[in-house]
N, C-alpha and C positions, 0 to 999 in steps of 0.2 A: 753200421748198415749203410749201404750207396744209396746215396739221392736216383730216385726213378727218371732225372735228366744224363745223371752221370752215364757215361759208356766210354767202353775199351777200346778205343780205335786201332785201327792197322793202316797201313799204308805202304807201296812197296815206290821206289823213286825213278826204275824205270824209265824212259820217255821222258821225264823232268831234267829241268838244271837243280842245280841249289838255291837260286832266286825263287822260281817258279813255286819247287816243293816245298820252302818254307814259306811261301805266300798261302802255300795252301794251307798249311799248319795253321797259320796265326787267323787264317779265314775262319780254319774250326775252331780258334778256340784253343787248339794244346800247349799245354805249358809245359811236359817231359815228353819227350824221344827214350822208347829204352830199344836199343839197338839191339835186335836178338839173330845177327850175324853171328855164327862162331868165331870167324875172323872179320873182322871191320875195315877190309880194305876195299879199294874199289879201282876201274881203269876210269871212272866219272869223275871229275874234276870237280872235289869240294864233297865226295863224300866218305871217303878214306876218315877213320877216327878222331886223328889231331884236326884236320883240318874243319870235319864234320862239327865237332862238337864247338870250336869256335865260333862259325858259323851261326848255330842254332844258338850257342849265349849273348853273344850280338841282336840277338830279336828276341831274348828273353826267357828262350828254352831249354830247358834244363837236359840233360844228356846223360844216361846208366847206357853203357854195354854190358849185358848178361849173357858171355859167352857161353855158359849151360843150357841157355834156351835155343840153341844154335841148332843147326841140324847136322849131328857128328857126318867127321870126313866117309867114313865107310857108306854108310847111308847116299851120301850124294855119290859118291865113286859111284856106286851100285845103280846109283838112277842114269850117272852117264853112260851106263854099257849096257842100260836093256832098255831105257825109259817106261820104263812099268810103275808108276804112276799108285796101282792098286799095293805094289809089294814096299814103295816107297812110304806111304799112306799107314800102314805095317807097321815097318822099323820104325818111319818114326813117332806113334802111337805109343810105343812099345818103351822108345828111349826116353819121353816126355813122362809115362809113366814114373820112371825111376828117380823126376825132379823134381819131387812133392815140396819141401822146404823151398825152392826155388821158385816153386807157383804161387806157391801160398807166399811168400815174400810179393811177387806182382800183383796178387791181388790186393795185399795192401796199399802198394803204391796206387793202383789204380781206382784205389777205393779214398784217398787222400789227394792226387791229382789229375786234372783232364789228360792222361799216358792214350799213348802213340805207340804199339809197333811198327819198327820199322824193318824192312827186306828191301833185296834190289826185286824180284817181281813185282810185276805192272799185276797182273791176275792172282788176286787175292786166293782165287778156287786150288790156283795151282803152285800155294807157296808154304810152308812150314807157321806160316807167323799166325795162318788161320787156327790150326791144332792149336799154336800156343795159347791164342785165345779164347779158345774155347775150354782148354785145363782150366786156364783160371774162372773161368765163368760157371765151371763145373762145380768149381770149391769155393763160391759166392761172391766171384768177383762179377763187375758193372756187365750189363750187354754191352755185346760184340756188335762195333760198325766199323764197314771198310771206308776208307777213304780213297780215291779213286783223283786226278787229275781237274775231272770235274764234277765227279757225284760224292756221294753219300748212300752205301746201302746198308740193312740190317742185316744181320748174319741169317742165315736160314738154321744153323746149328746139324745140318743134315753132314752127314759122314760120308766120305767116297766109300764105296764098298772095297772092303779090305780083307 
């Protein structure tokens, strides 16, 4: 059972360096990053996978990519050519559904360490990492908090309409 301080945070790096965002990291507290990028690359300097994950063990943070919790290529294609947001909300509802052993694996983790998703969106409302955590919180993992550059909010748990 999660301690009633534990939570699942998210975070997307956005607007941050790698100094910055792992300052904010070690501010709250987290001790894993699980990188739920499909692909772990980036044009941001220091967050590309090799370099990312160094990074974050140099300041004591432990590093999973779980490319399954990614938001499949199709899915985003589809969000670049209509931006519909409600039909993206959908698919990926629909493709997170089918990661049950993969949720319930993070909720483990997150139930044994202060875990971090992370995405490159700055806006939590409008990024995949929130669904993600919100499966697992479904299937009794910790409350959901965004972490933000300089706040801290609780998840509302409210759903776009889809």
């Amino acid at each position: 059972m999660s301690s009633p301080t534990n939570h699942l945070y998210t975070i997307g790096y956005e607007g941050m360096d790698i100094s910055a965002f792992i300052n904010r990291l070690s501010d709250a507290g987290v001790q894993t990053i699980v990188d739920v990028r499909e692909l772990p690359l980036s044009r941001k300097k220091g967050f590309s996978k090799t370099a990312f994950r160094q990074a974050l063990a140099e300041s004591g943070i432990a590093y999973f990519h779980v490319p399954a919790l990614g938001c499949p290529k199709d899915v985003r294609d589809q969000y670049k050519v209509d931006r519909d947001w409600a039909a993206y909300t959908k698919s990926f509802l629909a493709y997170v559904e089918t990661q049950d052993a993969t949720v319930r694996e993070l909720v483990k983790l997150s139930k044994a360490t202060k875990a971090c998703l992370v995405c490159f969106e700055a806006e939590f409302t409008l990024c995949h990492r929130t669904y993600v955590a919100r499966a697992a919180r479904k299937l009794g993992g910790p409350t959901v908090m965004h972490l933000t550059a300089k706040t801290v909010q609780a998840d509302s748990g409210l759903r776009a309409v889809a």
